[in-house]
Structure formats: C-alpha cells, structure tokens
matplotlib code that plots the C-alpha trace (Angstrom):
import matplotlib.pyplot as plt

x = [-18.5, -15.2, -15.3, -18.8, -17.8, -14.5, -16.9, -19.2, -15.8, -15.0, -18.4, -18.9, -15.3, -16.0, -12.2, -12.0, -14.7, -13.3, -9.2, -7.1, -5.6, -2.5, -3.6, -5.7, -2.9, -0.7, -3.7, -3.3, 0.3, -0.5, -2.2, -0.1, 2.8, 0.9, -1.1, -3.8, -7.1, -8.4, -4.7, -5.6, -9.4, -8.4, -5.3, -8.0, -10.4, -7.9, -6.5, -10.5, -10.1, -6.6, -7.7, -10.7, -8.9, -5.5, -5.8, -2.9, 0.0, -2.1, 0.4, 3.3, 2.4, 1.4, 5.0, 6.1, 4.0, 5.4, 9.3, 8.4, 6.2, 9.4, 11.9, 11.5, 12.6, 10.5, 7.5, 8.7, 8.6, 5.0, 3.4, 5.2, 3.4, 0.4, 1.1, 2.3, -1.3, -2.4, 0.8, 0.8, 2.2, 4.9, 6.0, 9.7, 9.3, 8.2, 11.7, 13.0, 10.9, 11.0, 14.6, 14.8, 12.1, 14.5, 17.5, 15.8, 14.5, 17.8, 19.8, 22.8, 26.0, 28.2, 31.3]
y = [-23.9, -23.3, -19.3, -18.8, -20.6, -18.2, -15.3, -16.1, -16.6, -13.0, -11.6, -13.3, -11.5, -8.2, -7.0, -9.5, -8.3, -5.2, -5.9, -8.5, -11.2, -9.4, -6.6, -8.3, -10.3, -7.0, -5.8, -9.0, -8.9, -5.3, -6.8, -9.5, -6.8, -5.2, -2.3, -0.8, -2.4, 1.5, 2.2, -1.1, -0.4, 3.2, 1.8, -0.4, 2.4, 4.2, 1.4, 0.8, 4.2, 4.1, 1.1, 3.4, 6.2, 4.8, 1.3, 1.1, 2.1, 0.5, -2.8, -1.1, 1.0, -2.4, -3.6, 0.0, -1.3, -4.8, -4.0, -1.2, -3.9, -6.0, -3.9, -3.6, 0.1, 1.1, -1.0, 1.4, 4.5, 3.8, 2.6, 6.1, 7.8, 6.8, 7.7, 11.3, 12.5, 12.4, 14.9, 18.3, 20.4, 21.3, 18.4, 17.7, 14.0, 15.5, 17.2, 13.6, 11.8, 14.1, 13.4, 9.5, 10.0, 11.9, 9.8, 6.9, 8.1, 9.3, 7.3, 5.9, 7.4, 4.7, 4.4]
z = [-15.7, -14.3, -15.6, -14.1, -10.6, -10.3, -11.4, -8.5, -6.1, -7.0, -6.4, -3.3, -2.2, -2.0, -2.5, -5.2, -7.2, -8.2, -7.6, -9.2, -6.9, -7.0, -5.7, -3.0, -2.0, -1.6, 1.1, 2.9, 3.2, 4.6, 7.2, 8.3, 8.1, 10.9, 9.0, 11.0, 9.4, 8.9, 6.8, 4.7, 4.2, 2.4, 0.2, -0.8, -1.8, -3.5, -5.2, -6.8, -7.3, -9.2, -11.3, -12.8, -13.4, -14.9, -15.4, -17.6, -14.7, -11.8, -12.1, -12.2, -9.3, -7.3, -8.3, -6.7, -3.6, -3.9, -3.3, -0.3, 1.6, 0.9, 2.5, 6.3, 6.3, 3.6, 5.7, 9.1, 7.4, 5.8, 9.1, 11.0, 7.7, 9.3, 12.9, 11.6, 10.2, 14.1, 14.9, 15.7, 13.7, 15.7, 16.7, 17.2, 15.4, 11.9, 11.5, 12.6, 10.4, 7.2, 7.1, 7.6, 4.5, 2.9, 3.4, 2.4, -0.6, -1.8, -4.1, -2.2, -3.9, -5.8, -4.1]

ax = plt.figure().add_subplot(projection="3d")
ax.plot(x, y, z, "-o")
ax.set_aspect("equal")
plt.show()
C-alpha cells in the first residue's frame, strides 16, 4: 500500500514522475535562488532528457549541479549565462563576462 500510494504521489507530480527527488529538489532550489521559471523549466527538460540518454552519470552530474548552486559566484555566473543568450554579439559585456568565466573556472594556483 505504501509503494502504490508514493507511486501515485509521483504521478500526480508531474516533475516527480519522471526525476528523482534529488533532482527535483535541485529545480526547486533553482527557483528559490532566483532562476527565471523559463531557465528552470528547460534544465528540467534536459535533465528528462539526460536521464534517458545516460542514466549512469546523470547523479554525478546533479552532484556537479549541487556544489555550483552552492557557491554564490558559480550561482551569478549561471544566471548572467542566461542574460548573455539575449546579447548582441558585439557587446562589450561578453569580453567581460568570458573572462570572469574563465577565471573562475581556472584552478586557483597553490601558493
């Protein structure tokens, strides 16, 4: 009784129907992290999407996703990621923002 009535939670839940808690959970933190609900609806689709086609890394890339949404830069930089498809290409901010990409994804030297 207690399989079927979580089976009918999840199918009720359209999100949870066809992604694991923990990856719903990461969509909601997207959202309270101030994600534009458009940005959120297509991680979603290509996180169904993911699942199907490589189902065995899909947890370690939702790990990947769980220490960016945990780092506030890492948060900034996605959300400008989203602002910069609507750019022009020659706009002064992409040379700006493809280095403060660059930096952060750089390993800091050991000193």
């Amino acid at each position: 009784m207690t399989a079927r009535r979580n089976t009918l939670h999840r199918l009720a839940d359209g999100d949870r129907a066809l992604l694991s808690d923990r990856a719903v959970t990461l969509l909601e933190w997207m959202s309270r992290l101030g994600f534009p609900a458009d940005e959120v609806a297509a991680t979603r689709e290509g996180w169904i999407l993911a699942k199907a086609l490589v189902p065995d890394g899909f947890d370690d890339h939702l790990t990947h996703v769980e220490h960016a949404l945990d780092d506030t830069r890492s948060v900034a930089l996605i959300k400008r990621a989203t602002e910069a498809v609507t750019w022009e290409l020659d706009d002064l901010r992409i040379a700006e923002f493809a280095t403060a990409m660059a930096d952060h994804s750089s390993p800091t030297p050991n000193t």
